[in-house]
VOKEKOL-584044 format. One record per atom (N, C-alpha, C): residue number from 1; residue in three letters; atom name; x, y, z. Coordinates in steps of 0.001 Angstrom, whole numbers, plus 500000, padded with zeros to 6 digits. Layout:
REM residues N
k:NUM | r:ALA | a:CA | xx:X | yy:Y | zz:Z $
...
//
This chain:
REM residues 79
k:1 | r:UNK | a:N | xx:046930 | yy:386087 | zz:930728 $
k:1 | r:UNK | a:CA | xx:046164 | yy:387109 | zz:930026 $
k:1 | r:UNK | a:C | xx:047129 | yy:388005 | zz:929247 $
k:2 | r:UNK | a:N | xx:047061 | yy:388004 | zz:928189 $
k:2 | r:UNK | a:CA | xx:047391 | yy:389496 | zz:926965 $
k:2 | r:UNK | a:C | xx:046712 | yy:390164 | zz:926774 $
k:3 | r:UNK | a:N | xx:047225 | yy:391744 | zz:927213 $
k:3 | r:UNK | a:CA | xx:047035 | yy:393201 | zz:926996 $
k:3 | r:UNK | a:C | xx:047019 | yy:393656 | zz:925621 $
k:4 | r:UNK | a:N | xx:046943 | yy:394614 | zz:925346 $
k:4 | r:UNK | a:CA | xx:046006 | yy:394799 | zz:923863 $
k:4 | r:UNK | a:C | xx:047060 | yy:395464 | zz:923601 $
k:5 | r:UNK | a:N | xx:047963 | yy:396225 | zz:924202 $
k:5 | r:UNK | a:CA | xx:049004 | yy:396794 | zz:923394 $
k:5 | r:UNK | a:C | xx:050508 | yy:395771 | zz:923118 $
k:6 | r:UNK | a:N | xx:050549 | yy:394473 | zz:923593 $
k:6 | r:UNK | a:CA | xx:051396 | yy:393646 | zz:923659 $
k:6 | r:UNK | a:C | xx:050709 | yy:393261 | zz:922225 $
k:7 | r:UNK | a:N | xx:049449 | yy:392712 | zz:922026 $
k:7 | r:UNK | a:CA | xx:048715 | yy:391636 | zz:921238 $
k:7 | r:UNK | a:C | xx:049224 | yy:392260 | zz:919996 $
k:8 | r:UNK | a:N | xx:049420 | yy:394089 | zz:919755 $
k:8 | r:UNK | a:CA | xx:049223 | yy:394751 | zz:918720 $
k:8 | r:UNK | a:C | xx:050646 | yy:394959 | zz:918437 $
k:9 | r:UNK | a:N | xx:051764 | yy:395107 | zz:919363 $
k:9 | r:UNK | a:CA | xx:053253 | yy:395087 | zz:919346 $
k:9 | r:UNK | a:C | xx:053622 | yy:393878 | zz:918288 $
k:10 | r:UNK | a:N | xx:052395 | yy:392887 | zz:918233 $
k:10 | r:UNK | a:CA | xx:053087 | yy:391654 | zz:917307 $
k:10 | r:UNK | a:C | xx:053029 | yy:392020 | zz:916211 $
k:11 | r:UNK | a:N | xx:052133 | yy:392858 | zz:915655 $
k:11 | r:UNK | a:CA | xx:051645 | yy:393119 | zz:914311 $
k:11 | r:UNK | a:C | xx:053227 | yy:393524 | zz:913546 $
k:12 | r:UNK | a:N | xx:053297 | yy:393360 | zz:912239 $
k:12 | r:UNK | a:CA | xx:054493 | yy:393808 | zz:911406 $
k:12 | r:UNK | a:C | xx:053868 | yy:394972 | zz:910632 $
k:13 | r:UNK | a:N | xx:054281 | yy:396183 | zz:910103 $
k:13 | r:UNK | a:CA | xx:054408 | yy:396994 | zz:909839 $
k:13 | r:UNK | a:C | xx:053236 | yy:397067 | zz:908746 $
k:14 | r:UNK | a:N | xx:053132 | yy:396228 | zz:907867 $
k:14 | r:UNK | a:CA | xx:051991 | yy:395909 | zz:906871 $
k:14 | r:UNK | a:C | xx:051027 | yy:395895 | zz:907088 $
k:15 | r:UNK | a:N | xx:050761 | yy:394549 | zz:907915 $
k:15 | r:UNK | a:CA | xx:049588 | yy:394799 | zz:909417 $
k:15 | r:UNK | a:C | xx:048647 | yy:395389 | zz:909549 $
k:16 | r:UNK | a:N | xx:050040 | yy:396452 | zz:910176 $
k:16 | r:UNK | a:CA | xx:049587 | yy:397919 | zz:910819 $
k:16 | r:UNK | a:C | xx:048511 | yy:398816 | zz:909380 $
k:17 | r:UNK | a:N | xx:049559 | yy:398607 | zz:908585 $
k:17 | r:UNK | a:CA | xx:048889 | yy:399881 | zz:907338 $
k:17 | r:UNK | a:C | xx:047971 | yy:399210 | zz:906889 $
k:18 | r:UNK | a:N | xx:047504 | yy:397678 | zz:906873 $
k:18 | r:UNK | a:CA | xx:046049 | yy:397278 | zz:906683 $
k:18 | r:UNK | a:C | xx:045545 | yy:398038 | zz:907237 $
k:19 | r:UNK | a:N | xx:045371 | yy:397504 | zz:908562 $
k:19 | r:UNK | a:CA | xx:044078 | yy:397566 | zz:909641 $
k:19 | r:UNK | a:C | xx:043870 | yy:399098 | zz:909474 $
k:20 | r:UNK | a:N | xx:045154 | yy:400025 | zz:909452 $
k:20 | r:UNK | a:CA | xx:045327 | yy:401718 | zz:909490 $
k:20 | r:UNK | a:C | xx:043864 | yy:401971 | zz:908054 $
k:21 | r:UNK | a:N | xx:043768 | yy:401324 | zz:907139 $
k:21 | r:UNK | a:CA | xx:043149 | yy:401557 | zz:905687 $
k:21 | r:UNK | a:C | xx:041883 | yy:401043 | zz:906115 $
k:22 | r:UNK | a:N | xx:041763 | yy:399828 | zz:906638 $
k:22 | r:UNK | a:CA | xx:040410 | yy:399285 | zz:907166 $
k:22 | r:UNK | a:C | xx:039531 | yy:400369 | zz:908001 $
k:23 | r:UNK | a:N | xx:040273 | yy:400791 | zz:908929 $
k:23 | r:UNK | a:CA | xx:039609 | yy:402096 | zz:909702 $
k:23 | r:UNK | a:C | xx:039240 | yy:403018 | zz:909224 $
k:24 | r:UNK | a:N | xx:040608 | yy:403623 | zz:908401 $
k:24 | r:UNK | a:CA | xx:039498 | yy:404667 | zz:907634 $
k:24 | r:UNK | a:C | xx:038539 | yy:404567 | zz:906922 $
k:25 | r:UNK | a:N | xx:038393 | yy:403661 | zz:906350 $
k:25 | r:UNK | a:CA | xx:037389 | yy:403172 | zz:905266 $
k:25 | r:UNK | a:C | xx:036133 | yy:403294 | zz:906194 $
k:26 | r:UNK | a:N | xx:036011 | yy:402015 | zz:907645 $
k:26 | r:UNK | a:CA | xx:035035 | yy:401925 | zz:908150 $
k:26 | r:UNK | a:C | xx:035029 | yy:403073 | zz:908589 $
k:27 | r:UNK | a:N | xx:035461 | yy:404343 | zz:908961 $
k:27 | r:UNK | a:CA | xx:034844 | yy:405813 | zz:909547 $
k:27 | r:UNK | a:C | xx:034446 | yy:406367 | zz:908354 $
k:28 | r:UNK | a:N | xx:034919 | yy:406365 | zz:906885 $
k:28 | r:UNK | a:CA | xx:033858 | yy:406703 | zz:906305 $
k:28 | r:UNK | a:C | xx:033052 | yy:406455 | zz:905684 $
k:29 | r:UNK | a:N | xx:033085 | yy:405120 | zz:905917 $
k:29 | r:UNK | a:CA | xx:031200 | yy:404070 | zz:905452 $
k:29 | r:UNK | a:C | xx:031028 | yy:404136 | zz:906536 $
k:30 | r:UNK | a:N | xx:031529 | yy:403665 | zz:907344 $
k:30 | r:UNK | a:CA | xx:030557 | yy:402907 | zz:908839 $
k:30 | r:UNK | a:C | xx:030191 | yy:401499 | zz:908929 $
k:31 | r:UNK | a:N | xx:031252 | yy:400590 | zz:907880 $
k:31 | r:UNK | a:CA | xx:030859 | yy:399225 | zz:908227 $
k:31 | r:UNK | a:C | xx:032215 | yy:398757 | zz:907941 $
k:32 | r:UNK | a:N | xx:032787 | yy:397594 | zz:908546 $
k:32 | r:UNK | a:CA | xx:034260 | yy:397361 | zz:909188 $
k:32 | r:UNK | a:C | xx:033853 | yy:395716 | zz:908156 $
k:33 | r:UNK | a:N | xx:033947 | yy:395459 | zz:906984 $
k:33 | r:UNK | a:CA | xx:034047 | yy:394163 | zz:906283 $
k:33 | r:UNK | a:C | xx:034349 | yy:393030 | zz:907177 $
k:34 | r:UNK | a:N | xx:033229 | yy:391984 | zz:907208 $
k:34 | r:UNK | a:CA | xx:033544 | yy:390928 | zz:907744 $
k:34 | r:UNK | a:C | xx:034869 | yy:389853 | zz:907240 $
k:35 | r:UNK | a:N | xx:035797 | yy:390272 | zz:906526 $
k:35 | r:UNK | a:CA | xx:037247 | yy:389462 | zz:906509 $
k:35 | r:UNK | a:C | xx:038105 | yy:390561 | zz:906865 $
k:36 | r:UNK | a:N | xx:037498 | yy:391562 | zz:907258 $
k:36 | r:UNK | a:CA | xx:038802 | yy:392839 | zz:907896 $
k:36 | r:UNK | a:C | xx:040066 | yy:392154 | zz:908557 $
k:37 | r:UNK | a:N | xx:040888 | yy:392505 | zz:908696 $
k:37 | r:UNK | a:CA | xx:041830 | yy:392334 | zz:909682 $
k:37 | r:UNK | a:C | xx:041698 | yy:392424 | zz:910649 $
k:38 | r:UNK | a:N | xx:041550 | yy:393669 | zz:911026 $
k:38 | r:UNK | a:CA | xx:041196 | yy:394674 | zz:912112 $
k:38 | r:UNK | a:C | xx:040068 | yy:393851 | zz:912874 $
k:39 | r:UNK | a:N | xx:039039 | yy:393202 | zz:912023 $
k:39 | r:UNK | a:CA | xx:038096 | yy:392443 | zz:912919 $
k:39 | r:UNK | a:C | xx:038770 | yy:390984 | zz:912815 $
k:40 | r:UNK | a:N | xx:039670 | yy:390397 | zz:912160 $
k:40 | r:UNK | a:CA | xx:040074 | yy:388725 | zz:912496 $
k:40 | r:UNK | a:C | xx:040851 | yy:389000 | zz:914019 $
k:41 | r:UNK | a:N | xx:041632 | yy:390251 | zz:914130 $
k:41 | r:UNK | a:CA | xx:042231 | yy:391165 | zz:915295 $
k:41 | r:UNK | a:C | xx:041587 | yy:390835 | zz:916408 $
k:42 | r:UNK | a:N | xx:040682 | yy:391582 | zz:916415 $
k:42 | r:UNK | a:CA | xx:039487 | yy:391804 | zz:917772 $
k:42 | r:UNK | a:C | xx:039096 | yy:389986 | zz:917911 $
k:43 | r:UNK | a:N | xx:038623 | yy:389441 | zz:917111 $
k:43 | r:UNK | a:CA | xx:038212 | yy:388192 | zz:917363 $
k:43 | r:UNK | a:C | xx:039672 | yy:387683 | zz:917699 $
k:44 | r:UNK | a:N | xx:040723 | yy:387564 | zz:917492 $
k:44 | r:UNK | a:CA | xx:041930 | yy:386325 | zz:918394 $
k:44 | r:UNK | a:C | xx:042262 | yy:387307 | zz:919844 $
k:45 | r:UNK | a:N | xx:042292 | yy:388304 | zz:919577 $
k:45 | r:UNK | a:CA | xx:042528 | yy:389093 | zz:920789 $
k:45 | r:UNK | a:C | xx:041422 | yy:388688 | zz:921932 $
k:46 | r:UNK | a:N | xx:040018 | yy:388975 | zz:921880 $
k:46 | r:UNK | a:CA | xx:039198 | yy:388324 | zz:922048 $
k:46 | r:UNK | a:C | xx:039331 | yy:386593 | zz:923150 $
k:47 | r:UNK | a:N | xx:039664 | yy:385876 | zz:922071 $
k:47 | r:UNK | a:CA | xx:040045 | yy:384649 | zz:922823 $
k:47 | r:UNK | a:C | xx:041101 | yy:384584 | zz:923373 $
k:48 | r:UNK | a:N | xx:042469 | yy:385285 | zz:922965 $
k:48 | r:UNK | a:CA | xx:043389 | yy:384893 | zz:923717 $
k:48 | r:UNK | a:C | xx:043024 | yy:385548 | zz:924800 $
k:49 | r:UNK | a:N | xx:042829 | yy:386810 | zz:925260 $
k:49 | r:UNK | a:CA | xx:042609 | yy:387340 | zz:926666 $
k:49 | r:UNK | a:C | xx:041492 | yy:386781 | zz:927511 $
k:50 | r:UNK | a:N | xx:040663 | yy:385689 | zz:926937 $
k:50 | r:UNK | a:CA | xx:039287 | yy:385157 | zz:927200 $
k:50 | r:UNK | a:C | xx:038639 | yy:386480 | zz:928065 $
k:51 | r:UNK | a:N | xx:038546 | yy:387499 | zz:926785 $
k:51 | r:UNK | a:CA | xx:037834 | yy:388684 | zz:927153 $
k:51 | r:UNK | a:C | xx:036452 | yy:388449 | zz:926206 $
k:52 | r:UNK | a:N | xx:035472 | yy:387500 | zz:926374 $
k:52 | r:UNK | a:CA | xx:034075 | yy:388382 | zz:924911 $
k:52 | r:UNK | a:C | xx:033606 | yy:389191 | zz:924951 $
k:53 | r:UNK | a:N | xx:033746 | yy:389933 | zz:925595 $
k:53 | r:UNK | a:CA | xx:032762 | yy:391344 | zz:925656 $
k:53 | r:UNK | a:C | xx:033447 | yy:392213 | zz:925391 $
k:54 | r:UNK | a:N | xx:034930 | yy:391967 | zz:924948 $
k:54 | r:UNK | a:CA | xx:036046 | yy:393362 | zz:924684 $
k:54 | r:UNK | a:C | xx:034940 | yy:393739 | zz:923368 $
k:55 | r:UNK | a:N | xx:034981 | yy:395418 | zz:923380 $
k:55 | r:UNK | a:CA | xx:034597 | yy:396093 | zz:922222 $
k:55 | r:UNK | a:C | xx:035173 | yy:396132 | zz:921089 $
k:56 | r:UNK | a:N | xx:034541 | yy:395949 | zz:919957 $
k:56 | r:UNK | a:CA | xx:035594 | yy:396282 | zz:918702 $
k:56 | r:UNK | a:C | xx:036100 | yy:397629 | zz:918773 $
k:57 | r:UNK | a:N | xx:035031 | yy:398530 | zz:918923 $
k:57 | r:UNK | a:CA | xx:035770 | yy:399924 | zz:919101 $
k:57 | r:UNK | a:C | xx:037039 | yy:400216 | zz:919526 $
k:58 | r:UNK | a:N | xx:037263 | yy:399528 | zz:920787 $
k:58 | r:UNK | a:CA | xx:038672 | yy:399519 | zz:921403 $
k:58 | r:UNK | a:C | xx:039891 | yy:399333 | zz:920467 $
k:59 | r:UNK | a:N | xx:039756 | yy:398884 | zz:919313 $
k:59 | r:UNK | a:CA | xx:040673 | yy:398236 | zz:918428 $
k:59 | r:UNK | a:C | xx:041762 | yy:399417 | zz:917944 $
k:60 | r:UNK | a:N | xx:040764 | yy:400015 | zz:916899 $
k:60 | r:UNK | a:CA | xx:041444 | yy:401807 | zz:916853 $
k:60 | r:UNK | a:C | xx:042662 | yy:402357 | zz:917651 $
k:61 | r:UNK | a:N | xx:042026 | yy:402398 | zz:918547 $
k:61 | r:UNK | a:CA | xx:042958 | yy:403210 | zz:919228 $
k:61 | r:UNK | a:C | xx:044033 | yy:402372 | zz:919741 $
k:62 | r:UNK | a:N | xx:044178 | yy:401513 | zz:919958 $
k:62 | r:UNK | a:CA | xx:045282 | yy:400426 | zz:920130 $
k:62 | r:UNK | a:C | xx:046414 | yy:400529 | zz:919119 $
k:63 | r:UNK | a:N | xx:045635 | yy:400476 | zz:918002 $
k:63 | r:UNK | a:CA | xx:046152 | yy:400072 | zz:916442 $
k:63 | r:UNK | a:C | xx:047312 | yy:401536 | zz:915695 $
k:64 | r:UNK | a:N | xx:045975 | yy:402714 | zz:916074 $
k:64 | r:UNK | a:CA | xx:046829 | yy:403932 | zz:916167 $
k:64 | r:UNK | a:C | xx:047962 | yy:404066 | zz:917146 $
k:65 | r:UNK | a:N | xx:047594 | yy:403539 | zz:918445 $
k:65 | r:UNK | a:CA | xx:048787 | yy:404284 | zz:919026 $
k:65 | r:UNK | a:C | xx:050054 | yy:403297 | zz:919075 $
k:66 | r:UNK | a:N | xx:049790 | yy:401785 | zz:918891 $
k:66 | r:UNK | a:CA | xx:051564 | yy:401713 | zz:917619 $
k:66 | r:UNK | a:C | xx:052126 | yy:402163 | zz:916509 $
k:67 | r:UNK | a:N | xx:051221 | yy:402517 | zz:915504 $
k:67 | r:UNK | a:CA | xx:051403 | yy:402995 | zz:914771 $
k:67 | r:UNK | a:C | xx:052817 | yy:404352 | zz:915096 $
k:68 | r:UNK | a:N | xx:052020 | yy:405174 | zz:915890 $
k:68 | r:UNK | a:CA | xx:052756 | yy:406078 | zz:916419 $
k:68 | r:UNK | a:C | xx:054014 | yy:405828 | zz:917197 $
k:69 | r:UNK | a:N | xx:053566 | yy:405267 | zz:918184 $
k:69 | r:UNK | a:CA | xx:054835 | yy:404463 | zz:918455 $
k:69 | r:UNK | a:C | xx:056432 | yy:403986 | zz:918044 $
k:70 | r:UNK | a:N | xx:055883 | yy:403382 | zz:916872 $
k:70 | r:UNK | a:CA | xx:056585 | yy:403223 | zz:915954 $
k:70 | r:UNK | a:C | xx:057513 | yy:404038 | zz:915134 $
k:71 | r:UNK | a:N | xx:056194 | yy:405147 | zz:914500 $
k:71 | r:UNK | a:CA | xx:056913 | yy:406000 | zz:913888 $
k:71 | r:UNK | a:C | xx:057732 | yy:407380 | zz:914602 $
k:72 | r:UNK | a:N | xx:057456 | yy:407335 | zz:915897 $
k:72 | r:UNK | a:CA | xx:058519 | yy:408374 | zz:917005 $
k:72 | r:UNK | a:C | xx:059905 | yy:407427 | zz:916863 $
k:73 | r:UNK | a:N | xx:060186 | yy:406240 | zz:917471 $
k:73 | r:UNK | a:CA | xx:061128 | yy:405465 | zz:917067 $
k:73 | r:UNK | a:C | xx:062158 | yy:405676 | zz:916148 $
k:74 | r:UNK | a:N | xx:061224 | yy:405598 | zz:914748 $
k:74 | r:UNK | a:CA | xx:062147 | yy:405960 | zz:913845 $
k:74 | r:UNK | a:C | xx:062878 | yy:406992 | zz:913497 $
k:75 | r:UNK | a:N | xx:062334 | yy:407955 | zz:914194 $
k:75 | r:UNK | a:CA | xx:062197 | yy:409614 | zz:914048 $
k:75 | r:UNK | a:C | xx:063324 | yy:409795 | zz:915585 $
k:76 | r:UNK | a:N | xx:063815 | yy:408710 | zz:915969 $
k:76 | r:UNK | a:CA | xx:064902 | yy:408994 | zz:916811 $
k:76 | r:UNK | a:C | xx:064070 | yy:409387 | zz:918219 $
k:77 | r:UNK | a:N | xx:062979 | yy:409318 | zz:918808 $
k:77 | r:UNK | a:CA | xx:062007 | yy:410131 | zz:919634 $
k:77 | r:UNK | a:C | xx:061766 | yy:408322 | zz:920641 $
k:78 | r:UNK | a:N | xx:062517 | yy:408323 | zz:921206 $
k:78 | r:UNK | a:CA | xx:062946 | yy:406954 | zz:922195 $
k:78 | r:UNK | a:C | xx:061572 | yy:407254 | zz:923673 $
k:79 | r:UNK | a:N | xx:060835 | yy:406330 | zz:923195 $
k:79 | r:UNK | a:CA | xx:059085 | yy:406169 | zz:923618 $
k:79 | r:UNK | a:C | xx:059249 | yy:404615 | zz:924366 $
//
């Protein structure tokens, strides 16, 4: 089984600033495009953890908190 913050550790930096643009978008429409990233995401995550019932919602916050992650890192802030 893979954990959702391992699954999201794979992502490369680009990735990240998709899915980061996809979100905002879907918080301010309210609909997440069926070729999103962010949702091809949730769907392999999905199978690899043979989780189906994981929420998309869950995605977000996953997604944000590498993001962050990341950018403490760079910022010398050893996380």
């Amino acid at each position: 089984m893979i954990y959702l913050e391992k699954f999201i550790e794979q992502f490369t930096d680009e990735e990240l600033e998709k899915c980061f643009i996809e979100i905002y978008e879907w918080r301010k429409v309210g609909v997440l495009p069926t070729d999103a990233l962010t949702r091809k995401a949730w769907n392999d995550y999905k199978k690899q953890s043979q989780n189906e019932s994981f929420p998309i919602h869950a995605m977000p916050e996953a997604i944000f908190f590498e993001i962050c992650k990341r950018k403490y890192r760079e910022d010398g802030i050893n996380v």
